[in-house]
N, C-alpha and C positions, 0 to 999 in steps of 0.2 A: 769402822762401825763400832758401834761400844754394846759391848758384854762384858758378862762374869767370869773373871778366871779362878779356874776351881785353885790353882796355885797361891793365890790375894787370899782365897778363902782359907785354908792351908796354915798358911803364915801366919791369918785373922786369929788362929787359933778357933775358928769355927766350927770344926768338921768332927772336934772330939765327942764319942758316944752317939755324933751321928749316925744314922743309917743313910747310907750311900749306895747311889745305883750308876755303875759307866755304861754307858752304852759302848762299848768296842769294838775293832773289826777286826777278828780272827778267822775270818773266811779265807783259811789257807789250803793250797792245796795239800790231794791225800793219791796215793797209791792205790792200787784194787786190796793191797792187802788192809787201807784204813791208816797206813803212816805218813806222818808230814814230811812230804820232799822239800817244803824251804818254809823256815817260821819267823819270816822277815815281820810282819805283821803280829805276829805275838809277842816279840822283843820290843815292839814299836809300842804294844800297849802295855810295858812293865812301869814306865813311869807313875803315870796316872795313878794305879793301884798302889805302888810302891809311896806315893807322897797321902793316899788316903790311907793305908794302912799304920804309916809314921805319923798321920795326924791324930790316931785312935777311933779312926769310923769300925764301923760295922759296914763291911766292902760287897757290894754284890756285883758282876759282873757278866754281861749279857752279848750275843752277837748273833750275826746269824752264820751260817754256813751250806755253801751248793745253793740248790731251788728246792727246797723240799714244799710237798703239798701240806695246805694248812690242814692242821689236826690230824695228820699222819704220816709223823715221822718214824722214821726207819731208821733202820741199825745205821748204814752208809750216812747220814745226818746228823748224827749227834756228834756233840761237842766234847766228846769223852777223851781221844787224841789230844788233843786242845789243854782239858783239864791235867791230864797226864804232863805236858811240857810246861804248861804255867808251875805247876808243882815243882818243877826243876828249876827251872827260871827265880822261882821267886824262895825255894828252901824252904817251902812251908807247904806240906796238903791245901791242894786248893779243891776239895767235893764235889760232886758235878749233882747238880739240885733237878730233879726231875717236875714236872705237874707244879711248878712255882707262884703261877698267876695270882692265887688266891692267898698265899701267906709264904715267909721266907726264915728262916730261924737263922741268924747267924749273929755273932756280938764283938764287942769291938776289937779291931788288931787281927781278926780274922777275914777271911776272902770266901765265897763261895761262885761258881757258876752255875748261872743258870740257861738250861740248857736251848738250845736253839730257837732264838725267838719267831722266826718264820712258822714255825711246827706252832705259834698260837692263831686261832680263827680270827680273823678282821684285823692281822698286823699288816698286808700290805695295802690294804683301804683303811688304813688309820682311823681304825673304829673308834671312838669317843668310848664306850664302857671298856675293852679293854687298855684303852691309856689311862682312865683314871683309873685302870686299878696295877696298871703297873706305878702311876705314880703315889698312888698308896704303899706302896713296898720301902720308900724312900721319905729321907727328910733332904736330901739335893740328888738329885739330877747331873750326872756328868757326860756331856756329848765328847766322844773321845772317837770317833770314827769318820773324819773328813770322807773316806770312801762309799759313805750312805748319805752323806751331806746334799745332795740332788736329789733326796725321795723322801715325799714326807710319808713316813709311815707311824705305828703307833710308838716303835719302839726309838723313834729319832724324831719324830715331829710332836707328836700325841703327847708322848710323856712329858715333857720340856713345857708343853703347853699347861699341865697341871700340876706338877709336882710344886713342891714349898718354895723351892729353889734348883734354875738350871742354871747352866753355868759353864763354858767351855773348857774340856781338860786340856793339859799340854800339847797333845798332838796337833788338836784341833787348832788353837790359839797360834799355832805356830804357824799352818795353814793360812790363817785368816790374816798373821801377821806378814807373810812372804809375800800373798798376792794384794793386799792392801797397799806395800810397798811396792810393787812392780808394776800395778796399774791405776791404782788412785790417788799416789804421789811418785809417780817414778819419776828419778834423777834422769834429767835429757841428754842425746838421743837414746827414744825409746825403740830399741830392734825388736822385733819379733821372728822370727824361724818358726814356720808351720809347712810340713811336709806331710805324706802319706800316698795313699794311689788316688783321691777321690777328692774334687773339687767339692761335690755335691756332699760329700761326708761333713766338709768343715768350710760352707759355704758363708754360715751366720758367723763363725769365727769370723771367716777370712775380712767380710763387711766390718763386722763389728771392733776390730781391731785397726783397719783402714781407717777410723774416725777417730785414732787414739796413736798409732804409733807415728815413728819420723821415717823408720824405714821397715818393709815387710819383704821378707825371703823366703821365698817357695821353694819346694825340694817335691823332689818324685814323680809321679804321675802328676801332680798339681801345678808343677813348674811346667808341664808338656803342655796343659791346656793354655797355661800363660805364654808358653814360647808360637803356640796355634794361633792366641790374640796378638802378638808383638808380630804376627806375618811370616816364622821359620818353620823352617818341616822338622817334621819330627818323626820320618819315617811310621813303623807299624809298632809305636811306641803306647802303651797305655794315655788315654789320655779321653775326656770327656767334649766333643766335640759340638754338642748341646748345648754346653755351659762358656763358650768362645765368649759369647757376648757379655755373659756374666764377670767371667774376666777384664773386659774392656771395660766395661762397667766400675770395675774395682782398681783398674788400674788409673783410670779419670779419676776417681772420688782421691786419689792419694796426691795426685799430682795436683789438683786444685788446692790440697793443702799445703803444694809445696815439699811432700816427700815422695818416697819414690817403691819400684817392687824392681829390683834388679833382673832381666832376662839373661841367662845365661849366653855365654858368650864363646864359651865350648864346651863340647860333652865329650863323655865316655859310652862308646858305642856297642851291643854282640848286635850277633846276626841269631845267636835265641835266647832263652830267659834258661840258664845255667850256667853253676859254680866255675865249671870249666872252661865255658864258651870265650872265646879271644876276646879281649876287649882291644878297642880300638877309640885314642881321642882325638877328636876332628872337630874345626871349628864349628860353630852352632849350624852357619847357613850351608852348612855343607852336609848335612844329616842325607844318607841313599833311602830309597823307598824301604829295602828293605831290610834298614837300623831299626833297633829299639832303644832307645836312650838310657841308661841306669844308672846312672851319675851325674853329678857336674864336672866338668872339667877343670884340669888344672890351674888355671888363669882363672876362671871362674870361681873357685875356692879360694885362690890366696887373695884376690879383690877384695872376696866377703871377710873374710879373716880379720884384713884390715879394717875393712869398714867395724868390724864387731871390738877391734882395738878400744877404739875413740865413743864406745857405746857407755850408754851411764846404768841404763837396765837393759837385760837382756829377759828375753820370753822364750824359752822353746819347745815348740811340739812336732817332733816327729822329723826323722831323719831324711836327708837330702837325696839319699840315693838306696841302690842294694848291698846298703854294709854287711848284711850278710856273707856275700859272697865278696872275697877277699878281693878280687880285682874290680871291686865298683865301692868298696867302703872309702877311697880316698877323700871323697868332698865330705862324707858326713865326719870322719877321721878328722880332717883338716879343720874345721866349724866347730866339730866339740873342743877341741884341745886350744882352740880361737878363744872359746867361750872361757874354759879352765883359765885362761892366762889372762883375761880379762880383769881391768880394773872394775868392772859394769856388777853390778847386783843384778845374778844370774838367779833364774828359777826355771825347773824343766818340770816336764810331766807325759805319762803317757807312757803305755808298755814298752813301745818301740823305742819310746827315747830313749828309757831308762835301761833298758838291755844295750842301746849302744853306752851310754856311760858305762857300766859294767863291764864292757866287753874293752873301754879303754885305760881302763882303772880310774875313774877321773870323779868317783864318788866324791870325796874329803875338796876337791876342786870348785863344786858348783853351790852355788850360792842356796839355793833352798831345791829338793827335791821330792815335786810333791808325790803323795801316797796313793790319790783319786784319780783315777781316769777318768770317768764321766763329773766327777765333779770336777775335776780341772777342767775338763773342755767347756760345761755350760756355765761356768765363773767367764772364760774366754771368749764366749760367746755375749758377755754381758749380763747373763742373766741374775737373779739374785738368787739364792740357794735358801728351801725353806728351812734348813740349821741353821743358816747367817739369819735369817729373819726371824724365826723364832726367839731365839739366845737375844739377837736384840730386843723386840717387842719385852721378854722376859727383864731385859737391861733397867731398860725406862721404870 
């Protein structure tokens, strides 16, 4: 798609004396005391700021934070934490701007926040009077939050729609350049990995992606309704037994292009759902009534492994089994560290993904790792995101 990168603008020598507004996401979590346990997301929006303050804008800076109700916010809501760690972050006071809506004082080389955009009346019905008057506050527009990028509201859709100039910041751009490459020109075969406990959670993925990849791998609860359509038991295993046909359904549409959804061909078995519980690997068709399946098994995982060798893009959401607990994380174990050693241009996404990257050290490993969870899933669902549509229509 074509947009603006606020970086081109930057370089243009554009931005000096400008008045600049980012939209960011610093919805990090907080403590009961009000401290941030991890400000992976405030680090992630230092760039942006850091390349408009080095350009000479006059820097504003907006987000939301929690669900606060509109026009009353509370202590627990505000972005005051936030302004506290940017300040650190960036060696400069960064103000935290109270009641901003209607005018913003700030001049060039300086940064200010303003406080909680949620906490204004008609941001999440992207009211037309107030986006034009946050787009009054500005001479460009910076979407730097892929994780609000699925909601058009005023402070991600609105503004962008009226401001002088919007224009996508680094994060955003990066986003839009990973999955652009993964699924609008990806290098073949294109793998996909989509896991979770819920066919029904990641049904329009699962289709949507059936019409686009060479090979599709199920993990979880989602592989058990798939192992229920392939004809195996899967004992008293999570699994959506409703959605059988829909599977069948899914696993036609792949095969008539010629690609395939691999059914596991052993598992990792307890007799309950605990860290403790003995696990047991037995081949697929051998599952007792009453197994619960939490893995792939052995043979199963280095298959896919391989398979993921000879892969050109790789896609993945959502872990193959209960890597949690240390005697069923083998397959999802075995599939990330496939993926890391991949020649493939890899992209993950999704809480669960990303806590198993973490949890294998395999960050500096994967090819792009996106920030959004709801927006990664409804990009993977096919949808268009109205920040990608906006920013484009803005492009034109």
């Amino acid at each position: 798609m074509q947009f603006i990168r606020f970086t081109d603008l930057c370089q243009q020598g554009r931005i000096k004396d400008q008045r600049v507004l980012i939209r960011a996401d610093l919805n990090v979590p907080l403590n009961e005391q009000g401290l941030i346990t991890e400000d992976t997301r405030i680090r992630a929006s230092i760039p942006a700021i850091q390349a408009a303050l080095g350009a000479g804008a006059a820097v504003m800076v907006t987000s939301h934070l929690g669900r606060p109700t509109e026009g009353q916010l509370q202590a627990k809501d505000s972005l005051a934490p936030v302004a506290q760690r940017l300040s650190e972050l960036l060696g400069q006071e960064v103000p935290l701007v109270q009641n901003w809506i209607d005018g913003v004082n700030v001049t060039p080389s300086h940064v200010v926040l303003l406080e909680n955009c949620r906490g204004n009346v008609g941001e999440k019905k992207n009211d037309p009077v107030l986006a034009k008057k946050m787009a009054a506050l500005c001479d460009v527009f910076v979407h730097d939050a892929f994780g609000t990028a699925h909601r058009a509201e005023a402070s991600t859709y609105g503004v962008a729609q009226y401001a002088p100039v919007a224009c996508a910041g680094p994060l955003l751009a990066a986003e839009i350049d990973a999955l652009s490459k993964a699924l609008s020109q990806p290098q073949r075969p294109l793998i996909a990995i989509v896991g979770g406990s819920k066919v029904s959670s990641k049904l329009t993925i699962l289709r949507s992606l059936a019409e686009k990849v060479d090979a599709l791998i199920v993990g979880g609860g989602i592989a058990n309704t798939f192992m229920l359509a392939a004809g195996l038991p899967i004992g008293k295993s999570l699994a959506e037994t409703d959605l059988v046909e829909e599977a069948k359904s899914i696993i036609k549409m792949m095969s008539e292009r010629g690609s395939i959804i691999p059914i596991p061909e052993d598992v990792v078995t307890a007799k309950t759902f605990a860290a403790n519980a003995p696990a047991t690997t037995k081949n697929a068709q051998d599952v007792e009534d009453d197994d619960m399946i939490l893995d792939i098994g052995p043979n199963t995982a280095a298959h896919l492994a391989t398979q993921l060798q000879s892969a050109g893009t790789i896609v993945w959401n959502g872990p193959v089994g209960v890597f949690e607990f240390d005697a069923f994380e083998n397959g999802t174990k075995t599939l990330s560290q496939a993926i890391a050693h991949s020649k493939a241009f890899s992209i993950a996404g999704g809480g669960d993904t990303l806590a198993a990257i973490a949890k294998y050290q395999l960050e500096s490993e994967i090819g792009y790792i996106s920030t959004g969870g709801g927006a990664f899933l409804e990009v993977l669902e096919g949808k268009t995101l109205p920040a990608f549509e906006i920013l484009a229509k803005r492009a034109s």
